[in-house]
MIDOSE-1310 file (N, C-alpha, C; in nm, 2 decimals, decimal comma, always signed):
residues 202
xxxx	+5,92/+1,52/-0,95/+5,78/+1,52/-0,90/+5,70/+1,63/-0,98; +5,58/+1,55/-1,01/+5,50/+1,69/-1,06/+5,44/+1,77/-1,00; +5,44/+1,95/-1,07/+5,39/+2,05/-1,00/+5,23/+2,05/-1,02; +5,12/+2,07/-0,87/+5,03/+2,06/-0,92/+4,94/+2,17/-1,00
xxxx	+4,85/+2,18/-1,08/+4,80/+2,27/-1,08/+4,75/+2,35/-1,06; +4,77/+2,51/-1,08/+4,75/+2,60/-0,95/+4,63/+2,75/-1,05; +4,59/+2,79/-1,01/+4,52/+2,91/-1,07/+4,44/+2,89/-1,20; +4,39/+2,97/-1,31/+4,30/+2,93/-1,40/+4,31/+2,80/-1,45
xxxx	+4,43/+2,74/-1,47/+4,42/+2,62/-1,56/+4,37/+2,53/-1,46; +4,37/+2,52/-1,32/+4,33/+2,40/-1,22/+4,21/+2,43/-1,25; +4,14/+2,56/-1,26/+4,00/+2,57/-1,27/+3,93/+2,52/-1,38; +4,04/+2,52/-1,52/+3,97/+2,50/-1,62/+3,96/+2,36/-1,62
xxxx	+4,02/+2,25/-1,53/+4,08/+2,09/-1,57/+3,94/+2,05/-1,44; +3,89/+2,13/-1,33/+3,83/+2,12/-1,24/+3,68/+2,10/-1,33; +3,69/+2,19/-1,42/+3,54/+2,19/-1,44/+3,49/+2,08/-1,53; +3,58/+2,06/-1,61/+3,60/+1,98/-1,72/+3,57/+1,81/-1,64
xxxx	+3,63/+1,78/-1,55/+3,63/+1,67/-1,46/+3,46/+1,67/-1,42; +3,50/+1,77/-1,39/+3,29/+1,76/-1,35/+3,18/+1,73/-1,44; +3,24/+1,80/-1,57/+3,13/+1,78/-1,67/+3,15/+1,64/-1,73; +3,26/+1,59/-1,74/+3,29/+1,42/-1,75/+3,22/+1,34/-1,66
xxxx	+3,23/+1,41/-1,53/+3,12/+1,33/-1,41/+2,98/+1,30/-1,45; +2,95/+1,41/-1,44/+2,79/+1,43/-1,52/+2,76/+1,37/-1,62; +2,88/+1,34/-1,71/+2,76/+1,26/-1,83/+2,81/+1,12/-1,84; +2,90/+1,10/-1,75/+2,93/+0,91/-1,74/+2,81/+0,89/-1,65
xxxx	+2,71/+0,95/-1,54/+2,62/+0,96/-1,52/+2,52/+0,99/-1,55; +2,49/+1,02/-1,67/+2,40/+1,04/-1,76/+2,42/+0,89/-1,83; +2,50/+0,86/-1,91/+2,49/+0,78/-2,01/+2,47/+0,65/-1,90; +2,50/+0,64/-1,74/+2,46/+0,54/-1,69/+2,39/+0,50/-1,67
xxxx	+2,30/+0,61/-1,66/+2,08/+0,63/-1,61/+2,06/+0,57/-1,77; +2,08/+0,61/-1,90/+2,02/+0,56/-2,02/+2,08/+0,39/-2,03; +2,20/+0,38/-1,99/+2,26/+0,24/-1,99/+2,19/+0,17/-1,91; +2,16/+0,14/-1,80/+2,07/+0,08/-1,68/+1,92/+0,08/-1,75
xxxx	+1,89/+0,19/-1,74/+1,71/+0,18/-1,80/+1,71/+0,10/-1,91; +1,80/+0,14/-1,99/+1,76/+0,08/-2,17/+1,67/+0,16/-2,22; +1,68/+0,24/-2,23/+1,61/+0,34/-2,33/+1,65/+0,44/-2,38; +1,54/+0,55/-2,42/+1,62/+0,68/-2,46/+1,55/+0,77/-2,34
xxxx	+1,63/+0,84/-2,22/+1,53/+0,91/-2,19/+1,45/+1,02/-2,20; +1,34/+1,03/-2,18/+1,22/+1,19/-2,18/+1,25/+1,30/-2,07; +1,29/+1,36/-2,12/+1,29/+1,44/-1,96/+1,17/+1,49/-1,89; +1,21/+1,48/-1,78/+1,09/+1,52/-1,66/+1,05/+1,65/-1,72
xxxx	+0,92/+1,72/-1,68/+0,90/+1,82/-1,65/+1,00/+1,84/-1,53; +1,00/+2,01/-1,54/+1,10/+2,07/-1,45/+1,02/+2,10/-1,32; +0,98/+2,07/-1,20/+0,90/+2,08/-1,14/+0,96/+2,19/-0,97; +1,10/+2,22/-0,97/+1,14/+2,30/-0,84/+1,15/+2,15/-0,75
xxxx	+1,16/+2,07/-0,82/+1,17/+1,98/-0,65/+1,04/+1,95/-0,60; +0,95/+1,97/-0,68/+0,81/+1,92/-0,61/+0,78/+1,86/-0,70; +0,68/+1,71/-0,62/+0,66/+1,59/-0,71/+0,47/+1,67/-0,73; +0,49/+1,76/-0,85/+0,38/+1,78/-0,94/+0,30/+1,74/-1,05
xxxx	+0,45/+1,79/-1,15/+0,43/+1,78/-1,29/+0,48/+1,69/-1,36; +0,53/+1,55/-1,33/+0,60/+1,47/-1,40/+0,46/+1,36/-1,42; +0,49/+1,29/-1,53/+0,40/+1,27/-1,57/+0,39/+1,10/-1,66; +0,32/+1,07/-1,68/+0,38/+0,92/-1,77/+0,50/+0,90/-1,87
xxxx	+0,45/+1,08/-1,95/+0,58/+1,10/-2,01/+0,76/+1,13/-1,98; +0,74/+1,10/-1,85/+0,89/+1,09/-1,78/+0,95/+0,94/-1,82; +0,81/+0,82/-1,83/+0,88/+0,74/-1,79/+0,92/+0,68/-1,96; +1,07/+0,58/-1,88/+1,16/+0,57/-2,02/+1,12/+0,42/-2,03
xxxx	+1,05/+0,38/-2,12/+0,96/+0,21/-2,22/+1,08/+0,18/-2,29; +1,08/+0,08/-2,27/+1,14/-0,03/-2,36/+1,12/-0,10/-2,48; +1,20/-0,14/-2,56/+1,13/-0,16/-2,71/+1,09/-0,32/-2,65; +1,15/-0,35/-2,56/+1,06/-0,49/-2,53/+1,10/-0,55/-2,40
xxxx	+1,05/-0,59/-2,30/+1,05/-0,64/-2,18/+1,18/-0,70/-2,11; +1,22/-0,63/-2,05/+1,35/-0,66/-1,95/+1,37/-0,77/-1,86; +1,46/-0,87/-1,88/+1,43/-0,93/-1,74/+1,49/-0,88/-1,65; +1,45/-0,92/-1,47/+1,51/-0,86/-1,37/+1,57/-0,93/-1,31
xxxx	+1,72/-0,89/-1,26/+1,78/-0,99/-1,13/+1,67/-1,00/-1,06; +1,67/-1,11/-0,95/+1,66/-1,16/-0,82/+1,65/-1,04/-0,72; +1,57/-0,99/-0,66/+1,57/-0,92/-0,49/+1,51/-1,03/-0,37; +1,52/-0,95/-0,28/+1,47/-1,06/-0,16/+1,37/-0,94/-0,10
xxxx	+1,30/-0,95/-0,01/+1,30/-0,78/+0,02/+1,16/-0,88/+0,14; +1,10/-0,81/+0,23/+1,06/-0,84/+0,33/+0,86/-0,77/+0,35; +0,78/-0,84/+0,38/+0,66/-0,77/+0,40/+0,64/-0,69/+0,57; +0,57/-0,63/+0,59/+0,50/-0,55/+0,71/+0,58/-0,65/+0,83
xxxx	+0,52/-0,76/+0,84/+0,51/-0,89/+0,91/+0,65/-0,96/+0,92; +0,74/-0,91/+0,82/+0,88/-1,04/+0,87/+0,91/-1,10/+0,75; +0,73/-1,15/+0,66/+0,77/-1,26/+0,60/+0,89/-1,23/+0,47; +0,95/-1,33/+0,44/+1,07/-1,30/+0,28/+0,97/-1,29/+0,19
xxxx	+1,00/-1,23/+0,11/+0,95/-1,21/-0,04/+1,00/-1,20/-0,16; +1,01/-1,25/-0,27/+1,09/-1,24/-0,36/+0,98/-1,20/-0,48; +1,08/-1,13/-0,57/+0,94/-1,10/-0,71/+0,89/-1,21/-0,79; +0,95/-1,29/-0,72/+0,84/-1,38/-0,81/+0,67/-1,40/-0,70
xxxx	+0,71/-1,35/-0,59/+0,55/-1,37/-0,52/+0,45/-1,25/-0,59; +0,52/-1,12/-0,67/+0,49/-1,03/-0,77/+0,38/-1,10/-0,90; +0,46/-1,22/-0,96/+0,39/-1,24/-1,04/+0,28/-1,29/-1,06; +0,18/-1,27/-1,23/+0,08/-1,26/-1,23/-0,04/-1,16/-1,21
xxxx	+0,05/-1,01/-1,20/+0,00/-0,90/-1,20/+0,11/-0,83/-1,25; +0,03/-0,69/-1,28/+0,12/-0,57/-1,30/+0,14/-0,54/-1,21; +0,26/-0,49/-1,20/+0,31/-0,38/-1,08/+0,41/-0,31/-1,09; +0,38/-0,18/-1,03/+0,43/-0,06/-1,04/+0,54/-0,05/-0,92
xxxx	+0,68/-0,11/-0,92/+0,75/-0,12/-0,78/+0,84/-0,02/-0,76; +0,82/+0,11/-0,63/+0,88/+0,21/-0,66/+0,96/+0,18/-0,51; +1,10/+0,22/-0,58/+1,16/+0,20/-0,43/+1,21/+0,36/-0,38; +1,18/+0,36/-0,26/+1,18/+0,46/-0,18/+1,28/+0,51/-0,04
xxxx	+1,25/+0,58/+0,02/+1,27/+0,58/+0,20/+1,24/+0,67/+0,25; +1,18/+0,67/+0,35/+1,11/+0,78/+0,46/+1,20/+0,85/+0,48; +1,34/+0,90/+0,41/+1,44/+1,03/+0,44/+1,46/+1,08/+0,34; +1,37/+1,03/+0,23/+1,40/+1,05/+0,11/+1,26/+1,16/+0,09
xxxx	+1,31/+1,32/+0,10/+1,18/+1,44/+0,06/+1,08/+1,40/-0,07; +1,17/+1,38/-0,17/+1,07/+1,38/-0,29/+0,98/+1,27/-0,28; +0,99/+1,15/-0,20/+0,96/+0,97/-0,19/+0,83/+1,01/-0,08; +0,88/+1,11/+0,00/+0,74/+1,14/+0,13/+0,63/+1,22/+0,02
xxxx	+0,67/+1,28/-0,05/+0,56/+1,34/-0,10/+0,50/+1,35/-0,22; +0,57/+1,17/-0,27/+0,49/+1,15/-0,39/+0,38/+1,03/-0,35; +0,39/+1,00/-0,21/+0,37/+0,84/-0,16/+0,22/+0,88/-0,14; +0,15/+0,98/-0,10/-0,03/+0,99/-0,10/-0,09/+1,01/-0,22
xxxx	+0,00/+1,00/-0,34/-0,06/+0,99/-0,47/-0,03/+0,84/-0,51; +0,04/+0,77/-0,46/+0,08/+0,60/-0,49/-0,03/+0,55/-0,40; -0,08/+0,65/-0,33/-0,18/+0,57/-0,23/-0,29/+0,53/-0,30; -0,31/+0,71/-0,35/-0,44/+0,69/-0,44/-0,49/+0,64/-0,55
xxxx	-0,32/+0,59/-0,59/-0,35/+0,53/-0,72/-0,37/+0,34/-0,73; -0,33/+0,33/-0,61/-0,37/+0,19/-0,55/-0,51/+0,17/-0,58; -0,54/+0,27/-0,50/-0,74/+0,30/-0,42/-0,81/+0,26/-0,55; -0,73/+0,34/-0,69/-0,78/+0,38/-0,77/-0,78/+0,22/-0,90
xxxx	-0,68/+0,22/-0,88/-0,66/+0,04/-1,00/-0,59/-0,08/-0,90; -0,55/-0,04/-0,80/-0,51/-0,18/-0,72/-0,61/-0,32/-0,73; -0,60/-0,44/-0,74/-0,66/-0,51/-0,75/-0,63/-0,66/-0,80; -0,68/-0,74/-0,82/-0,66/-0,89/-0,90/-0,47/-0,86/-1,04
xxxx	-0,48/-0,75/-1,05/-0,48/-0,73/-1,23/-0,35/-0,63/-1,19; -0,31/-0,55/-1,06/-0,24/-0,45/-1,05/-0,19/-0,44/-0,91; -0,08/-0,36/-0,89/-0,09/-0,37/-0,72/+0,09/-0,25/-0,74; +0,05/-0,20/-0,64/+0,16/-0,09/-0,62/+0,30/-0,08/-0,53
xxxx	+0,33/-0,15/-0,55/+0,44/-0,19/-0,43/+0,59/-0,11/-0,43; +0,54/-0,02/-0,30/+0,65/+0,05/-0,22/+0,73/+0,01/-0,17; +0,86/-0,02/-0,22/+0,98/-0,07/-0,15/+1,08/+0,00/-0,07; +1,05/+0,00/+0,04/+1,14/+0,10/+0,17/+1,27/+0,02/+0,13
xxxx	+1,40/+0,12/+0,12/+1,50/+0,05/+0,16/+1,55/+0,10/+0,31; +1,44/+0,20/+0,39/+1,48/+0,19/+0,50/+1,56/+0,10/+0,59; +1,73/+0,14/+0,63/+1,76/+0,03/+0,70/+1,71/+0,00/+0,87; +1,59/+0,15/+0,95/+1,55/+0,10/+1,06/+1,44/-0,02/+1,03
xxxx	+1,40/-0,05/+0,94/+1,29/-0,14/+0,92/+1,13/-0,13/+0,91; +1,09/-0,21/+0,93/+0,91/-0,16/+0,86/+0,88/-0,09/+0,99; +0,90/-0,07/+1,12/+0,86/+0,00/+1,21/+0,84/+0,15/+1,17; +0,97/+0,19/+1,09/+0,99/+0,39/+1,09/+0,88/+0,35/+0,98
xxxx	+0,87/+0,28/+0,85/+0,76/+0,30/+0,72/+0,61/+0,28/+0,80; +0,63/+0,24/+0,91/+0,46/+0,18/+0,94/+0,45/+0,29/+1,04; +0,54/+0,39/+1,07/+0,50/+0,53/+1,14/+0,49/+0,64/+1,06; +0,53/+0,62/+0,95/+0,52/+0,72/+0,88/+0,40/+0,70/+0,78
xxxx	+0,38/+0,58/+0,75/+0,24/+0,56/+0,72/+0,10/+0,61/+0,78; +0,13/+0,60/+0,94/+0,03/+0,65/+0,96/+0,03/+0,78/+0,99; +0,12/+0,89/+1,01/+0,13/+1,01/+0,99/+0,06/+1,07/+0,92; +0,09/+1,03/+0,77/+0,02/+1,11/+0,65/-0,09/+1,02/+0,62
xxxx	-0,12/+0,92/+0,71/-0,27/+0,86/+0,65/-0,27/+0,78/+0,51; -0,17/+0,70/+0,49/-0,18/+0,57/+0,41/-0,25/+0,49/+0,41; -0,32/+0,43/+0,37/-0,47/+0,34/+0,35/-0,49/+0,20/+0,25; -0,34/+0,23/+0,15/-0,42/+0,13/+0,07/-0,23/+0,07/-0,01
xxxx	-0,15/+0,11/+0,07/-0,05/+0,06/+0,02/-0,02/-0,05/+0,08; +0,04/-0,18/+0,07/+0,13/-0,26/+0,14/+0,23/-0,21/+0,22; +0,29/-0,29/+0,26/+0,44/-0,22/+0,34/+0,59/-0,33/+0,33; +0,64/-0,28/+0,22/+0,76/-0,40/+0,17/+0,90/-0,28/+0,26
xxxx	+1,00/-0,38/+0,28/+1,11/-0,36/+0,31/+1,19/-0,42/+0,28; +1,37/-0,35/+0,19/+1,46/-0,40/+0,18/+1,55/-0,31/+0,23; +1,58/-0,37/+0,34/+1,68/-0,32/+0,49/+1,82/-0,28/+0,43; +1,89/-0,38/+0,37/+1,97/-0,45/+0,29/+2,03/-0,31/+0,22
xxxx	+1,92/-0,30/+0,12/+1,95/-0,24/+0,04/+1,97/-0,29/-0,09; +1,99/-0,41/-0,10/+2,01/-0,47/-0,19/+1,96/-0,52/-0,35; +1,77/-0,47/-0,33/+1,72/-0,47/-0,41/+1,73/-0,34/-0,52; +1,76/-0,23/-0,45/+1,80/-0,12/-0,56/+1,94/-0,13/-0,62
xxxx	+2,02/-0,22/-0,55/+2,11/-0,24/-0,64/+2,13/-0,33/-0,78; +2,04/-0,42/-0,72/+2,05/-0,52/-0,81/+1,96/-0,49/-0,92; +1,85/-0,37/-0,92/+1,78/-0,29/-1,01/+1,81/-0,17/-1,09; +1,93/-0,16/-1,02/+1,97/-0,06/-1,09/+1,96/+0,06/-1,08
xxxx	+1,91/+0,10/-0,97/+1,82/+0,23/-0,96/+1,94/+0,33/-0,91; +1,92/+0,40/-0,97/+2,01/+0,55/-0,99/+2,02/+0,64/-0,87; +1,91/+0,63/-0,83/+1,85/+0,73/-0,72/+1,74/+0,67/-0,64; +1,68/+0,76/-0,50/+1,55/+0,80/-0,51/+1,47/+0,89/-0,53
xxxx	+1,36/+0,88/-0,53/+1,29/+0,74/-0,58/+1,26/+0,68/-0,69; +1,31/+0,60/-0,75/+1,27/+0,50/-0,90/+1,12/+0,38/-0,85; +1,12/+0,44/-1,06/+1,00/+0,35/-1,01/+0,96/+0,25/-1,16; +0,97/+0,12/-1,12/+0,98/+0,04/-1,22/+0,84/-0,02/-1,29
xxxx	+0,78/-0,05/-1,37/+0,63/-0,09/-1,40/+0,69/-0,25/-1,50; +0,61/-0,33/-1,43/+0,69/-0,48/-1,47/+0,56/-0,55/-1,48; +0,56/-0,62/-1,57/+0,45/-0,68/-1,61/+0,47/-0,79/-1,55; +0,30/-0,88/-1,60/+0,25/-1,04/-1,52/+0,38/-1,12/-1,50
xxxx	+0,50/-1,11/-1,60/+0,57/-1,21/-1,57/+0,72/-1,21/-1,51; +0,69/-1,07/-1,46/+0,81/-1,02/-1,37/+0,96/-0,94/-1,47; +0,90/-0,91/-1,58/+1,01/-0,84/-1,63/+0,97/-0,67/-1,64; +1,05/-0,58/-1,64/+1,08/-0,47/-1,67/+1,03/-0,39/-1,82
xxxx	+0,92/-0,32/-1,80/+0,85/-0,29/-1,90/+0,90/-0,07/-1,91; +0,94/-0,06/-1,84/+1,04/+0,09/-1,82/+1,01/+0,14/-1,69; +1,08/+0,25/-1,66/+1,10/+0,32/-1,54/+1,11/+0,44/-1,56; +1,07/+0,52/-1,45/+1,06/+0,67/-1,41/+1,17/+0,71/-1,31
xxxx	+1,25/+0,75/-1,33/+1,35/+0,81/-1,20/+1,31/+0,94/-1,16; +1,29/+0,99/-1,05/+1,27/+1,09/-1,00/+1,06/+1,05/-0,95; +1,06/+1,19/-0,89/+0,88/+1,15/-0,84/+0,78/+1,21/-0,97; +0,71/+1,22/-0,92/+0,56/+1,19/-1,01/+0,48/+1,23/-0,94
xxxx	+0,36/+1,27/-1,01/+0,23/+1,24/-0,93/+0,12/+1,18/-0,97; +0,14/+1,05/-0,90/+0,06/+0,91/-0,96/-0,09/+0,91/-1,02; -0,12/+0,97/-0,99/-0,27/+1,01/-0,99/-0,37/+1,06/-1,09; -0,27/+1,12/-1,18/-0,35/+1,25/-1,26/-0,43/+1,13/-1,36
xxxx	-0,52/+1,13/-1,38/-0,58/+1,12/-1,49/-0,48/+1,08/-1,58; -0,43/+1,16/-1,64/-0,27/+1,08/-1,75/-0,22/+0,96/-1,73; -0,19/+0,98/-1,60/-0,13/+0,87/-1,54/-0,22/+0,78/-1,54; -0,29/+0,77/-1,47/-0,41/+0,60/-1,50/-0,45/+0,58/-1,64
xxxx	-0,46/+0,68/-1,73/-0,46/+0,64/-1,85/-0,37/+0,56/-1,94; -0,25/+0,62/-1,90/-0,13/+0,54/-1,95/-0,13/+0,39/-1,88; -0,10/+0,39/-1,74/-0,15/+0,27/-1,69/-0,24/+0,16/-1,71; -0,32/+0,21/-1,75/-0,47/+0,11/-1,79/-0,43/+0,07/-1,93
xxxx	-0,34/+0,14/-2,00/-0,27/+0,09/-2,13/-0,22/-0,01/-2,14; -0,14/-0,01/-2,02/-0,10/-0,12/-2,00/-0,10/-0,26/-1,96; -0,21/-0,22/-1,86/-0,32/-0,26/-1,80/-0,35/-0,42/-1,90; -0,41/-0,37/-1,98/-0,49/-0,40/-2,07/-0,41/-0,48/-2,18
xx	-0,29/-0,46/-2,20/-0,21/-0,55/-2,28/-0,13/-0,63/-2,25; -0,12/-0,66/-2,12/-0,06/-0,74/-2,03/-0,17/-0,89/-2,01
């Protein structure tokens, strides 16, 4: 039977294990996205300073599995009811700190290009359901988002998403144009500029 490791050398094989951890999870966030990533600005944990230049573009349009995922009301939805617009689909959850306090700038940025051409859709994977998102909506005074739910969970898996909250930007015909992991704040000026870039070539 072998003796296990005990004192410096456990520590040196401990750390070593860790840093193996970290970058098979690294190379999986670049594997999943398909890109090269940018790094975020460093922001303390507050969704400030991240910016269009977080998010990681693709040399050319992704397609997406299949999700199912549910509106305010009950009804099913699938992304293909998505198509024919841009959309910016960030999936979320009201326990999720950085997701609560990037969501009044996803508001604003609705307010700001939501329309025929664009539309912002927040995907709760809350598993209490659209009741805790439609309380917490009106808490902080939401105005201009929809209210999607995937209870399940199922849609961030099948997306790939690494964390919360990701947030995918998919053009008119439902494919995967890049993504941003971590928060943002939707709003700046940058941001709709980039947006409208896109906007516009779609």
């Amino acid at each position: 039977m072998r003796t296990l490791l005990r004192g410096p050398r456990a520590i040196v094989f401990l750390a070593a294990g860790t840093l193996a951890l970290a970058a098979i999870a690294i190379v999986g966030v670049i594997y999943f996205s398909g890109g090269t990533p940018i790094r975020a600005p460093q922001d303390g944990g507050q969704a400030e300073t991240a910016s269009f230049r977080s998010f990681v573009m693709h040399e050319a349009p992704r397609p997406l599995l299949e999700i199912k995922f549910e509106d305010g009301n009950g009804h099913a939805l699938t992304q293909t009811d998505l198509k024919g617009k841009t959309v910016l689909l960030n999936i979320w959850a009201t326990w999720c700190v950085p997701c609560r306090e990037e969501m009044p700038t996803l508001d604003a940025l609705e307010a700001e290009l939501g329309g025929p051409t664009f539309e912002v859709v927040p995907l709760s994977v809350d598993r209490a359901g659209p009741d805790v998102v439609r309380k917490f909506y009106a808490e902080i005074g939401i105005e201009h988002l929809g209210l999607y739910v995937d209870a399940t969970m199922r849609a961030s898996f099948n997306l790939q998403a690494p964390g919360l909250p990701t947030t995918l930007l998919i053009d008119s015909e439902g494919r995967e144009l890049g993504r941003l992991v971590g928060s943002a704040e939707w709003n700046t000026p940058e941001m709709i500029a980039f947006l409208n870039t896109h906007l516009k070539s779609n």
